[in-house]
Structure formats: C-alpha cells, structure tokens
C-alpha positions in Angstrom: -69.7 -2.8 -39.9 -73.4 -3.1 -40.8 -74.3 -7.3 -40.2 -71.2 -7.6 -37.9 -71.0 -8.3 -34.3 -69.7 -5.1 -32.5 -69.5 -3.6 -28.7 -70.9 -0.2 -28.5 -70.5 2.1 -25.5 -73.7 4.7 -25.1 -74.0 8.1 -23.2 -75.8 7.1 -20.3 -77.0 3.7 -21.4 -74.1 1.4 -21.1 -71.9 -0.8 -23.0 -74.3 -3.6 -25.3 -72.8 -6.7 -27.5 -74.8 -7.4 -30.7 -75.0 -7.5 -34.7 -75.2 -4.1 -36.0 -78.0 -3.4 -37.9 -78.2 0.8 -38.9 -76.2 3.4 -37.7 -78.3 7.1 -38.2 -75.9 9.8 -36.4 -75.9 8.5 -33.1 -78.6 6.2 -32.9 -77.5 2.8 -33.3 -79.9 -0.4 -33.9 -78.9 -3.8 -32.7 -80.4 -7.2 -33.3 -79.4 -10.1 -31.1 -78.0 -7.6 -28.3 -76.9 -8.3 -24.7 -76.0 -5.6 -22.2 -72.3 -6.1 -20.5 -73.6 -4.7 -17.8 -70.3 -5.9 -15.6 -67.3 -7.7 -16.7 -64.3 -9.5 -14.9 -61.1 -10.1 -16.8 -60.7 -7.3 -19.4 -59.7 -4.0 -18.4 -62.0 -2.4 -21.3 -64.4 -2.7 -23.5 -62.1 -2.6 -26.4 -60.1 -6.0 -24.7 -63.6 -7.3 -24.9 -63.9 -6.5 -28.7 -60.6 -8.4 -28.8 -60.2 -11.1 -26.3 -63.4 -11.4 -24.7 -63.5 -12.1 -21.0 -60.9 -14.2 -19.2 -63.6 -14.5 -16.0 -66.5 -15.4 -17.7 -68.2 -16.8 -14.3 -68.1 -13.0 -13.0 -69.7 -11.6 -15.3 -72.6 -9.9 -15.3 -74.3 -10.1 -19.6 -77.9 -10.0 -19.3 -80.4 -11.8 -22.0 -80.5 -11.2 -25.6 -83.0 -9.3 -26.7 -83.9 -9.4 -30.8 -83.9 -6.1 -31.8 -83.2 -2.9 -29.9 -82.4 0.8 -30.4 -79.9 2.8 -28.6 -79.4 6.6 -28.3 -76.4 8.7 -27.6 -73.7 5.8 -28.9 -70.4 7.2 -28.0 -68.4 4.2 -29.5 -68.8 1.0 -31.7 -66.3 -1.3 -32.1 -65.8 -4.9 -33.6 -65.6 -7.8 -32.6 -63.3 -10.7 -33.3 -64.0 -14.2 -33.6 -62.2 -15.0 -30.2 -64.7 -12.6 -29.0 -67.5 -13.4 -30.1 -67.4 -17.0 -29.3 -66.3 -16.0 -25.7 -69.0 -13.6 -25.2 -71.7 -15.9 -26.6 -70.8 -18.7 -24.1 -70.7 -16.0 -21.0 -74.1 -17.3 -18.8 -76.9 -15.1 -18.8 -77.5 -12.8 -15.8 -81.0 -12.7 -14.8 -82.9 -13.1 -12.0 
C-alpha cells in the first residue's frame, strides 16, 4: 500500500486520510494527510475507504498537512477512487 491513499485508525490519535509513505510496526508516516476528525454519512471508517461521505457539508476534515507521523496505528485501509475524489472535495474545517 506504500504511495497509495489509505484511512488509518490510531490508538488514541484518531482516524487520518493520506498517501502512505512507511509503515515500521506501528508507526505509520503520511504525506498529504487530513484528520476525519467527524464524519456524517458513513457509518465507518471502512464506508469511507469505500464510498466516501454522502454529507460532505457535515463534516468535520481538517487541513492537510505535508508530512506527518502517527503512533499506535490500529488500522490502515485503502482507499478507492470514489473515495478519494469524495474526500478530497470535503471543505476544510478550520477555524
């Protein structure tokens, strides 16, 4: 899955959207990575990997960051096309 665009679910950290980069154990890197950090219109993460979001304007995917490095990654799963493109065009949540 290294270079693709996956979900992955962390201990503690939350559920993040990017392009897999390394996997060492648990410890995941990311580059281009949002965190979902609340969704409307899937009933899981792995619909999102799927189908994306059928409520994009309630969501709640904050901006992308270029490269980050998460700890404790429970689950990484990829994307689809449809889900990628649906994701991508979900506004950003900032304040």
């Amino acid at each position: 899955m290294i270079n693709k665009k996956v979900i992955i679910r962390a201990n503690e950290a939350g559920v993040f959207f990017g392009t897999l980069k390394s996997k060492k154990g648990n410890e995941v890197t990311l580059s281009n990575c949002r965190k979902l950090y609340y969704w409307s219109g899937a009933c899981a993460i792995q619909q999102i990997a799927v189908d994306g979001v059928s409520n994009p304007d309630d969501c709640k995917f904050t901006i992308e960051v270029e490269l980050i490095t998460i700890l404790n990654v429970i689950e990484i799963i990829p994307c689809t096309e449809k889900a990628i493109n649906n994701i991508n065009n979900v506004k950003l949540w900032k304040i």
